[in-house]
C-alpha positions as CSV (number, residue, x, y, z in Angstrom):
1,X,0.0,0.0,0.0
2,X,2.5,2.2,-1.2
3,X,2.0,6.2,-1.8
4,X,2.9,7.9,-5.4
5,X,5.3,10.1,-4.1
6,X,8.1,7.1,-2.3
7,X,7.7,4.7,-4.6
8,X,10.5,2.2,-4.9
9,X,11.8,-1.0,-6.7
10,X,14.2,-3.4,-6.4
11,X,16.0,-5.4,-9.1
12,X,15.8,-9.1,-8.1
13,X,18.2,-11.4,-10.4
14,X,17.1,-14.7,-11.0
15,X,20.1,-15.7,-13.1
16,X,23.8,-14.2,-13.8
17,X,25.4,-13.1,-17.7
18,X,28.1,-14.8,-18.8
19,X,30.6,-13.5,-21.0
20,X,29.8,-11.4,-23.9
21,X,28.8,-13.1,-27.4
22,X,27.3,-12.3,-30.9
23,X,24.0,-13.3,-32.1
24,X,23.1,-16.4,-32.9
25,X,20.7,-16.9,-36.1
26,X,19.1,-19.8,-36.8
27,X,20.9,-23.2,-38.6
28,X,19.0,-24.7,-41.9
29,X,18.5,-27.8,-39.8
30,X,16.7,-25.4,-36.8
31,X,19.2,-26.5,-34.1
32,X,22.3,-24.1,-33.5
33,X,25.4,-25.0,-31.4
34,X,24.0,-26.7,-28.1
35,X,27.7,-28.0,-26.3
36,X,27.6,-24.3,-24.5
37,X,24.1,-24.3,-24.2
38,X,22.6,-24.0,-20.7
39,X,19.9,-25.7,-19.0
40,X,16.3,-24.2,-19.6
41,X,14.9,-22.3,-17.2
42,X,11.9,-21.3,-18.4
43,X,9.1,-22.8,-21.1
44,X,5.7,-21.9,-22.9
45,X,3.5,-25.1,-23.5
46,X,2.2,-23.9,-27.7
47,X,-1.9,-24.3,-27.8
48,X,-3.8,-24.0,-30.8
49,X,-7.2,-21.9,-30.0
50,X,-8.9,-24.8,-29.2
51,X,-7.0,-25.4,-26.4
52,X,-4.7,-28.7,-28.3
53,X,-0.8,-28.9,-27.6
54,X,1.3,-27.8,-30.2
55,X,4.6,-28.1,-29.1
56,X,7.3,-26.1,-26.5
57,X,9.5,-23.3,-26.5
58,X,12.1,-23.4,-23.4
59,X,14.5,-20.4,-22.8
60,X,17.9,-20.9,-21.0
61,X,20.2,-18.1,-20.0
62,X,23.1,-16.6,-22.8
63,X,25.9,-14.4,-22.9
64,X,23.8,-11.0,-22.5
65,X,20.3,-12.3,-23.3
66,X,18.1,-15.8,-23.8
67,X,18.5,-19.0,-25.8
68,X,14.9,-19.4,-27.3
69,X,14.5,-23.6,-28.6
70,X,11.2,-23.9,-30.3
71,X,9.5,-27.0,-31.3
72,X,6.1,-26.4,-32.8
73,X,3.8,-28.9,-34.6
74,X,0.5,-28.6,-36.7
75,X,1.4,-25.8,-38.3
76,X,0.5,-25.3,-42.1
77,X,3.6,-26.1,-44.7
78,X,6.2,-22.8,-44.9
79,X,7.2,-20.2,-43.3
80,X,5.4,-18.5,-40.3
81,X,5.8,-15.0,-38.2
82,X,7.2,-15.6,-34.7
83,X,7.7,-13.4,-31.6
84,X,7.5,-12.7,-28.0
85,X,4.2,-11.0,-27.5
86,X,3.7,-8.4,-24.0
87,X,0.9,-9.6,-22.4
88,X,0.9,-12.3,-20.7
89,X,-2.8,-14.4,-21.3
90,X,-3.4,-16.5,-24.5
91,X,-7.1,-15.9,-25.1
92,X,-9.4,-14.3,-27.4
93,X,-8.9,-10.2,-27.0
94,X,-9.0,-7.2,-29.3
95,X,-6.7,-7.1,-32.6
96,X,-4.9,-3.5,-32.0
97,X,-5.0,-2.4,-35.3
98,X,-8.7,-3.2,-36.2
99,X,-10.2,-3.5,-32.7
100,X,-11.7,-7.2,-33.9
101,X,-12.0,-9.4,-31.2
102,X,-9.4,-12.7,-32.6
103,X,-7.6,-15.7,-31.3
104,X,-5.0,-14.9,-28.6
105,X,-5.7,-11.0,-28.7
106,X,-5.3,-11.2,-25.2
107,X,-1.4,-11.1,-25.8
108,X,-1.7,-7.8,-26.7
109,X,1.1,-6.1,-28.9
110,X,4.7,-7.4,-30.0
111,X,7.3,-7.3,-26.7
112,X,8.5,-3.7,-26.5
113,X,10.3,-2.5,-23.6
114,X,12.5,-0.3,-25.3
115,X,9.4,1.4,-26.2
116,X,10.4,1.9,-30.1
117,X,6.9,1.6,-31.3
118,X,8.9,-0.2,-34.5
119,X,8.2,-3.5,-36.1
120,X,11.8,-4.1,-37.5
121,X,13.9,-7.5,-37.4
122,X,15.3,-10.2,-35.2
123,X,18.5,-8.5,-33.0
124,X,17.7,-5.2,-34.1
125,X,18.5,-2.9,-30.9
126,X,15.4,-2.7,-28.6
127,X,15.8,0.8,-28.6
128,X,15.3,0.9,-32.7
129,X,12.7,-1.9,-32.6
130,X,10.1,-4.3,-30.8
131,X,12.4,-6.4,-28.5
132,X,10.7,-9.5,-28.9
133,X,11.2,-9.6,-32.7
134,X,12.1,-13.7,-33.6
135,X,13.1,-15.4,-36.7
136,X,10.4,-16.8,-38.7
137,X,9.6,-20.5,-38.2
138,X,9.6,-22.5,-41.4
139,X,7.6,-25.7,-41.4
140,X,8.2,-28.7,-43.3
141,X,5.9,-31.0,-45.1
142,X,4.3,-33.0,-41.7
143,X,3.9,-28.9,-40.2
144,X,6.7,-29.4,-37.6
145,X,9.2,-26.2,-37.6
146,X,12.3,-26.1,-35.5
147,X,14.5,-23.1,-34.3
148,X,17.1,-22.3,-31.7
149,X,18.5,-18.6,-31.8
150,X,19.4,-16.0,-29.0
151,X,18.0,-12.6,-28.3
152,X,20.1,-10.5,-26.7
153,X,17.6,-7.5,-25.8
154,X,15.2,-10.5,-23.9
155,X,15.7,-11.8,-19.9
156,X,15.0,-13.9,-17.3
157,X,14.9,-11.6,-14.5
158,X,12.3,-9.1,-13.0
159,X,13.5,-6.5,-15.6
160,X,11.8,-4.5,-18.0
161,X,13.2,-6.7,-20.6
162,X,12.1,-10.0,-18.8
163,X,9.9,-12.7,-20.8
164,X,8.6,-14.5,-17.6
165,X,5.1,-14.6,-17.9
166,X,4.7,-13.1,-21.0
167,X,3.5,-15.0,-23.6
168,X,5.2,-16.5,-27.2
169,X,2.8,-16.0,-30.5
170,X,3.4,-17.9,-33.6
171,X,1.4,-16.5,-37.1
172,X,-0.2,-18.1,-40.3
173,X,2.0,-15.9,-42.4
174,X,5.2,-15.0,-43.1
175,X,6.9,-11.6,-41.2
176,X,7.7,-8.7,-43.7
177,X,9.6,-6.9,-40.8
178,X,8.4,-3.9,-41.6
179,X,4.9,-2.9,-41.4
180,X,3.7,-1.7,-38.6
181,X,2.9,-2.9,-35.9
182,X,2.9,-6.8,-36.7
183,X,4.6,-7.3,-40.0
184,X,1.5,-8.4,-41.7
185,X,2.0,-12.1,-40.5
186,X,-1.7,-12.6,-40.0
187,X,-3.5,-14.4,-37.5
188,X,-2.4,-15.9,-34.4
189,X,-2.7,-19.5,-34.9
190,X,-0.2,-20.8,-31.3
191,X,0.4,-19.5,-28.1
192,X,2.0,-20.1,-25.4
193,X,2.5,-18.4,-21.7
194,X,6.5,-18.4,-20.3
195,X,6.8,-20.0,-17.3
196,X,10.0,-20.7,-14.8
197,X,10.6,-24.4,-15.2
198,X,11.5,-24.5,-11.1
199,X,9.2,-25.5,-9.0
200,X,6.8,-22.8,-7.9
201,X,4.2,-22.2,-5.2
202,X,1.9,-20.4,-7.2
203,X,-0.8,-22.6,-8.3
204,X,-3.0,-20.4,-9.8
205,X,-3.7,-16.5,-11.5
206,X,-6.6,-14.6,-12.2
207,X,-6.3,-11.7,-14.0
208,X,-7.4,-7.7,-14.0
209,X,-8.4,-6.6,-17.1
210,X,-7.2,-3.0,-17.6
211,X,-3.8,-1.4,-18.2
212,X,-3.6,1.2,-15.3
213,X,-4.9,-1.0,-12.5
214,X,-2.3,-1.4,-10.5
215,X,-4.6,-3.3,-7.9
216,X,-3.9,-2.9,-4.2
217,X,-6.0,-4.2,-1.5
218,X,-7.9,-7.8,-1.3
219,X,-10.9,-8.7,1.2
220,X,-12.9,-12.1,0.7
221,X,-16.7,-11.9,0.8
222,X,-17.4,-15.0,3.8
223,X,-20.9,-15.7,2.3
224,X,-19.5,-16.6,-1.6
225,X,-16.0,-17.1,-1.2
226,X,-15.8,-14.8,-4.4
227,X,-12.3,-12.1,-4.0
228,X,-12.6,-8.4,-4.2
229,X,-9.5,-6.8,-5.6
230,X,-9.4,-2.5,-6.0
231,X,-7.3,-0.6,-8.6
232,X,-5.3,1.9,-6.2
233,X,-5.2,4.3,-9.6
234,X,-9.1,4.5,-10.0
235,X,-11.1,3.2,-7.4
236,X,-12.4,0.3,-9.7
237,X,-13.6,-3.1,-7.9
238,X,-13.1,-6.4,-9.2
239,X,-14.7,-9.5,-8.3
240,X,-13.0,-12.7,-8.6
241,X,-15.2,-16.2,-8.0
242,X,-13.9,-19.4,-6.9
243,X,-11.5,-20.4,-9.5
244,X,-12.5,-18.1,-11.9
245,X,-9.1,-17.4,-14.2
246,X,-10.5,-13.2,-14.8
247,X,-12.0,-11.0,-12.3
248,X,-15.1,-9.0,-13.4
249,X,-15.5,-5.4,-13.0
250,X,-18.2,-4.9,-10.0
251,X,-18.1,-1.3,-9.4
252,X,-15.8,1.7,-11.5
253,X,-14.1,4.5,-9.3
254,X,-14.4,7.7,-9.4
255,X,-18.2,9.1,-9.5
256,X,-18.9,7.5,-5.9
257,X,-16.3,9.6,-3.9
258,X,-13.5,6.9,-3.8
259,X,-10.6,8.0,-6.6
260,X,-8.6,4.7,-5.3
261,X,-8.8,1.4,-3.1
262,X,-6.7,0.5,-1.3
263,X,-7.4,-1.7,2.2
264,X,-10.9,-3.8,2.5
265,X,-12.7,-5.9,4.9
266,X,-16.2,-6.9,4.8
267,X,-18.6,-6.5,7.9
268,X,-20.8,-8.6,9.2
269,X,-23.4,-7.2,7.1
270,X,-21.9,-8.1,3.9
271,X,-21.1,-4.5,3.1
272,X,-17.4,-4.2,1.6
273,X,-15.3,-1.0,3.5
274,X,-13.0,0.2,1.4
275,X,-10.1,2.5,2.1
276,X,-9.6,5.5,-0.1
277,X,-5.8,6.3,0.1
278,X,-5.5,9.9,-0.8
279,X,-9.3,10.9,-0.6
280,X,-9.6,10.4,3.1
281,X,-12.6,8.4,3.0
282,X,-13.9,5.0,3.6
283,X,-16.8,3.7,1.8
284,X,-19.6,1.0,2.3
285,X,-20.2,-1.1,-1.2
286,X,-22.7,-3.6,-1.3
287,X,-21.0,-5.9,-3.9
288,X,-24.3,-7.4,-4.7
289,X,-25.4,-4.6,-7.1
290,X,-22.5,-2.4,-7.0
291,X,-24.0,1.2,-5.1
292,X,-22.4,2.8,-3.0
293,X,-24.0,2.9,0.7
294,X,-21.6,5.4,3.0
295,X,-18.9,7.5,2.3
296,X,-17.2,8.6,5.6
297,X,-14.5,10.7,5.9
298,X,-11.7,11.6,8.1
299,X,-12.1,14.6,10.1
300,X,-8.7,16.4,9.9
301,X,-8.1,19.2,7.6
302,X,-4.5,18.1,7.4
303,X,-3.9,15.5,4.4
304,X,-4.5,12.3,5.0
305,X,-3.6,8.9,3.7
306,X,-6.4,5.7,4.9
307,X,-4.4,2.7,3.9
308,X,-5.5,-0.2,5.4
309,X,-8.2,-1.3,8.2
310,X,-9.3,-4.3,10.1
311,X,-12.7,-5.2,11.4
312,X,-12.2,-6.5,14.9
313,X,-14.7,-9.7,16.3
314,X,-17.0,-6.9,17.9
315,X,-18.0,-4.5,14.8
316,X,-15.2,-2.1,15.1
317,X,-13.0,-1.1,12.4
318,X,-9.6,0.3,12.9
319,X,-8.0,2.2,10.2
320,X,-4.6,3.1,9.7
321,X,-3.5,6.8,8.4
322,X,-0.2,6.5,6.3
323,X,0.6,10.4,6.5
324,X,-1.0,11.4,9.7
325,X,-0.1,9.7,13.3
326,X,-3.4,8.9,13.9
327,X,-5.6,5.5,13.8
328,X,-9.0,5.8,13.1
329,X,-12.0,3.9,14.4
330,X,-15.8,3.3,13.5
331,X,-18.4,0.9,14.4
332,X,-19.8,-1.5,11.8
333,X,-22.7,-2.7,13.8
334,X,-26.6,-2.3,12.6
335,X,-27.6,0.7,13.4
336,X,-24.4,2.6,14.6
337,X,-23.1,5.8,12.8
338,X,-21.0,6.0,10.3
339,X,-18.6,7.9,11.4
340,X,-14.7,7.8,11.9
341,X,-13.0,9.2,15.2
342,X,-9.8,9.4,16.1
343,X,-9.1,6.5,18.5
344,X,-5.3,6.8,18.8
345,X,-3.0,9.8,18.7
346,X,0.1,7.9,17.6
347,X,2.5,10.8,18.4
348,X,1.8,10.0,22.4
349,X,3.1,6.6,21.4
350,X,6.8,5.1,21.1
351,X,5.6,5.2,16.6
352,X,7.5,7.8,14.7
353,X,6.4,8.7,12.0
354,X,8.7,9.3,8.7
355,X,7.9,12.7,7.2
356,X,7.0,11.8,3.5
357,X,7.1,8.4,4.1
358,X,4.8,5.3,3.7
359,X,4.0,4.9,8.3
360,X,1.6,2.6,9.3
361,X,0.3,0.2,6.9
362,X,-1.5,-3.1,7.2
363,X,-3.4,-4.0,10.2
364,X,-5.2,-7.5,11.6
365,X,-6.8,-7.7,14.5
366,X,-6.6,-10.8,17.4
367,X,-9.5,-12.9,17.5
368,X,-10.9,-11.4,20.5
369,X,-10.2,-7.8,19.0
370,X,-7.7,-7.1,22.3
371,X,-4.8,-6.5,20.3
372,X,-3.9,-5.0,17.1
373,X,-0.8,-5.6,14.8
374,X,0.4,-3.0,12.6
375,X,3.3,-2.8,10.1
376,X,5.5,0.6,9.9
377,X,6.4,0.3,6.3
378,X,9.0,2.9,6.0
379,X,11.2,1.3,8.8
380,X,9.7,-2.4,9.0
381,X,8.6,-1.9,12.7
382,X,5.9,-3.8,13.8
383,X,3.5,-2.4,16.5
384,X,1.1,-4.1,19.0
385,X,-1.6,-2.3,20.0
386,X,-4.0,-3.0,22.9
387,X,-7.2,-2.0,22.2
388,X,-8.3,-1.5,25.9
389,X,-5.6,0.2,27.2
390,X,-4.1,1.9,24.1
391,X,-0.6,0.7,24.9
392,X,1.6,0.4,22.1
393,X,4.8,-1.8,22.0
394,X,7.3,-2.9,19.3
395,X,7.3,-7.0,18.8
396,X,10.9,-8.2,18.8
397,X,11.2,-9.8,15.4
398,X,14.5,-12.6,15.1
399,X,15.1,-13.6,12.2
400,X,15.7,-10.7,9.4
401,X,14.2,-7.2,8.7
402,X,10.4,-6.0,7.9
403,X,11.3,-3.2,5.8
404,X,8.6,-2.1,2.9
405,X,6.3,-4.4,5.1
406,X,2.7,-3.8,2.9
407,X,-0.1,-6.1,3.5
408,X,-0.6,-7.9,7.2
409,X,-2.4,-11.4,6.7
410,X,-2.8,-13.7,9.9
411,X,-2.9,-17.4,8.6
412,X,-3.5,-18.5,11.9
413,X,-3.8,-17.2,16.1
414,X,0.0,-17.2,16.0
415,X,1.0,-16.9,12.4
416,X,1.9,-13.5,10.4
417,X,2.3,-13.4,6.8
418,X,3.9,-10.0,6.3
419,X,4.2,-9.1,2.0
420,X,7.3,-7.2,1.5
421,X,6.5,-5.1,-1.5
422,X,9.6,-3.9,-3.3
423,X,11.4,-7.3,-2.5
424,X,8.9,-9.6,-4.0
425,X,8.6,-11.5,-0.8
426,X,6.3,-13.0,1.6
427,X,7.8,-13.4,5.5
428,X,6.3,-15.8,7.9
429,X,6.5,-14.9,11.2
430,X,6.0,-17.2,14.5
431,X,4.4,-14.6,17.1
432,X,4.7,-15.3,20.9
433,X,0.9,-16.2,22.3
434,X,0.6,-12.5,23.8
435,X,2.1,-11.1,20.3
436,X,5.2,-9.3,22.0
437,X,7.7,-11.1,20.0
438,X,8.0,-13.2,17.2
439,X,10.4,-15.5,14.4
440,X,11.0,-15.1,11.2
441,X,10.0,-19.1,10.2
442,X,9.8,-19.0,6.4
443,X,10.9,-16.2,3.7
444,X,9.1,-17.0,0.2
445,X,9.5,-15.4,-2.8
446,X,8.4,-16.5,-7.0
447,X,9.0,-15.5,-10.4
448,X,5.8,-14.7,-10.2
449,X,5.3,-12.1,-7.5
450,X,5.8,-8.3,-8.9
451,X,6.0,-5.9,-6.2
452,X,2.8,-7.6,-4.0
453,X,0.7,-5.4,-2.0
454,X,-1.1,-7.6,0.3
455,X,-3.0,-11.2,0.5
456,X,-6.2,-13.0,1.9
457,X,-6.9,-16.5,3.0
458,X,-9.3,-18.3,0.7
459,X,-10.6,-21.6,0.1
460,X,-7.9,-22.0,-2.5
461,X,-4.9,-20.9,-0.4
462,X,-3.2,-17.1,-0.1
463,X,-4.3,-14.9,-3.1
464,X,-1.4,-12.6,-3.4
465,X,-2.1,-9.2,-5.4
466,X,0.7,-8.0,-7.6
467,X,0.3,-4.1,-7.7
468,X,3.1,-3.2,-9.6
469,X,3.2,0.3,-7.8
470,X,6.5,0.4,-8.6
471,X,5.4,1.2,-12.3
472,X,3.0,4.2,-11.7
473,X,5.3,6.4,-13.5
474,X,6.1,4.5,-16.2
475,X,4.3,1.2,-18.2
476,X,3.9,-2.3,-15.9
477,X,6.4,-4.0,-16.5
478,X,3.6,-7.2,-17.1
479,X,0.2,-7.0,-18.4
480,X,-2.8,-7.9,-17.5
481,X,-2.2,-7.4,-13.9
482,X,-2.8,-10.3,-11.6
483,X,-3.8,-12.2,-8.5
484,X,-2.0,-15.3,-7.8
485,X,-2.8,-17.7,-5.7
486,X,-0.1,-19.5,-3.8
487,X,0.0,-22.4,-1.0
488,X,-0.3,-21.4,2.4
489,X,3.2,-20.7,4.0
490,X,3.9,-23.9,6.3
């Protein structure tokens, strides 16, 4: 739940360059030099639109870029357009130059991260053309085609340039390599999404449909076990149902006071708060039919930040104020008032704030709503709070630092999930049975996280959102955003 203004990212390498080395084109027999090969790390299982294999591409790590080997079958005699496509879903979407829907339009655009907005050819710099430019594939008499070749402005990393979970397009036709923007190589007869080969704990994705998303908070609705994800850049909410592979738009931003979402819970009454961020305000949405029942807001006239909030066992919510040293509380019962006060001045408390700084973040509440954890994102403190008393004291964490704690998720009485934004990570944490102290027990990260905000428990494990905040300024490095779901940390 991080603010526009201190937005950071970290470069996490997966996999070290070796020693420089030229381009390496294709052989006549589709199989180049293989003795300095390395192992594959990554692969895209080819489906037709019907769903039917078609064949592999794996990717292993070169001097200065990736080894693509491609192995494709069923494909019509000759020669056929190939590339590394940006988006990262192989479904039916809109064509981008006629606005048709067509198979595997969902894999949006040619690879570009050098932003050239140029169809041009295979190892062409990325800043002159479309990164993800590949040689064609030619395709003999029983419509097998073979090729191994190495792109050196393509990697395996969390770059810009990174092809992990993007997707690899094959065409009907041949590639000019130069019109614009697809080198008139006709439809999209294969695709395949790129996956790390390791073993991984996600085991599943929904995605967002949108390209300024950047999704934030997460609560799941205890009557349908459905998931409601909001866009932090527009206020949108998404619903996501039981093992649904696309979350639906429920509600769009904007005309009902909220501008973003960031932290949600539901009440008991179904009704889904939602914290504003910038706005100030937290609003009631019944998900059902998508209105808006309350907005409350803050009353400061300083600026305020609402980032996160729990509902405690009793009705009350508690909402933390990124910006402000303040937490928030209202009661969610029938009948009561919507109205927030402020329930805790944090600056009579051992918390310092950090001027200009993401403070206090995520917040879960004990069963019995006496205590209250909450992370200090700015210097990965995290705060117990005693909701009778109002005492506040910092739990001894062993084990390794909290530092860009976002999202708070208890997986149990004891058990802490803290998400770790800029470092892709998830910490487990052991807590002591009065919460003074706790253990760093398990540190996971993925290929697949990017910069996660915060997770909920579901039926299907921890649905981790992948905000991407770190790309507000500049183009997600990975489109359509996502929820993954991953097992639950033992």
């Amino acid at each position: 739940m991080k603010l526009h203004f201190v937005l950071s990212s970290i470069a996490v390498a997966l996999l070290a360059a070796c020693a420089g080395t030229h381009q390496q084109p294709a052989t006549e027999a589709g199989t180049g030099p293989s003795a300095a090969s390395a192992a594959p790390v990554a692969s895209a299982r080819l489906l037709t639109p019907s769903g039917q294999p078609a064949g592999t591409v794996s990717f292993a790590p070169a001097a200065h870029g990736v080894e693509l080997v491609a192995d494709a079958r069923g494909l019509a005699p000759g020669v056929h357009g190939f590339h590394v496509h940006a988006q990262g879903a192989c479904a039916a979407g809109p064509d981008a130059a006629t606005g048709r829907i067509v198979d595997f339009g969902a894999a949006g655009g040619h690879f570009d991260p050098g932003n050239s907005r140029n169809h041009g050819r295979p190892g062409d710099d990325k800043a002159q053309s479309h990164a993800g430019e590949l040689p064609a594939l030619q395709a003999g008499a029983d419509g097998t085609a073979r090729l191994r070749y190495v792109n050196h402005n393509l990697s395996l990393d969390r770059a810009a340039t990174s092809v992990i979970g993007r997707t690899v397009v094959v065409h009907a036709d041949p590639d000019d390599y130069a019109s614009d923007p697809a080198g008139n190589s006709g439809a999209r007869v294969l695709c395949g999404v790129i996956e790390m080969n390791a073993p991984t704990v996600v085991k599943g994705r929904a995605t967002l449909e949108g390209s300024h998303v950047f999704p934030e908070g997460i609560a799941i609705d205890p009557r349908s076990g459905a998931a409601f994800v909001g866009s932090s850049s527009n206020g949108d909410l998404f619903r996501i149902a039981p093992g649904a592979a696309k979350g639906e738009l429920v509600q769009a931003g904007g005309a009902v006071g909220r501008q973003g979402a960031f932290g949600m819970k539901f009440d008991a009454m179904g009704r889904l708060w939602v914290a504003g961020g910038p706005t100030g305000t937290l609003s009631a949405v019944d998900v059902g039919n998508g209105t808006t029942l309350a907005v409350v807001k803050a009353p400061q006239d300083k600026p305020a930040f609402l980032n996160d909030l729990v509902i405690a066992q009793d009705g009350t919510a508690y909402v933390t104020d990124s910006v402000q040293p303040v937490i928030y509380r209202m009661r969610t019962t029938a009948g009561a008032p919507a109205s927030l006060e402020p329930w805790l001045d944090l600056a009579q408390t051992p918390i310092r704030y950090v001027p200009a700084q993401v403070n206090l973040n995520g917040i879960v509440a004990s069963a019995n709503g006496r205590q209250l954890l909450s992370i200090q994102l700015a210097t990965g403190q995290l705060w117990r709070i005693d909701t009778q008393t109002k005492a506040v004291t910092q739990v001894r964490i062993e084990g390794g630092e909290l530092q860009d704690g976002d999202g708070l998720v208890l997986t149990g009485a004891n058990e802490l999930v803290v998400v770790r934004n800029a470092h892709h990570e998830l910490v487990k944490l052991r807590l002591a049975a009065d919460w003074s102290s706790g253990r760093v027990e398990q540190r996971l990260t993925d290929s697949r996280l990017r910069y996660p905000t915060t997770a909920a428990v579901s039926s299907a494990g921890l649905m981790v959102v992948n905000g991407q905040l770190d790309r507000q300024k500049n183009p997600p490095v990975l489109l359509p955003f996502d929820v993954v779901t991953m097992e639950l940390p033992r």
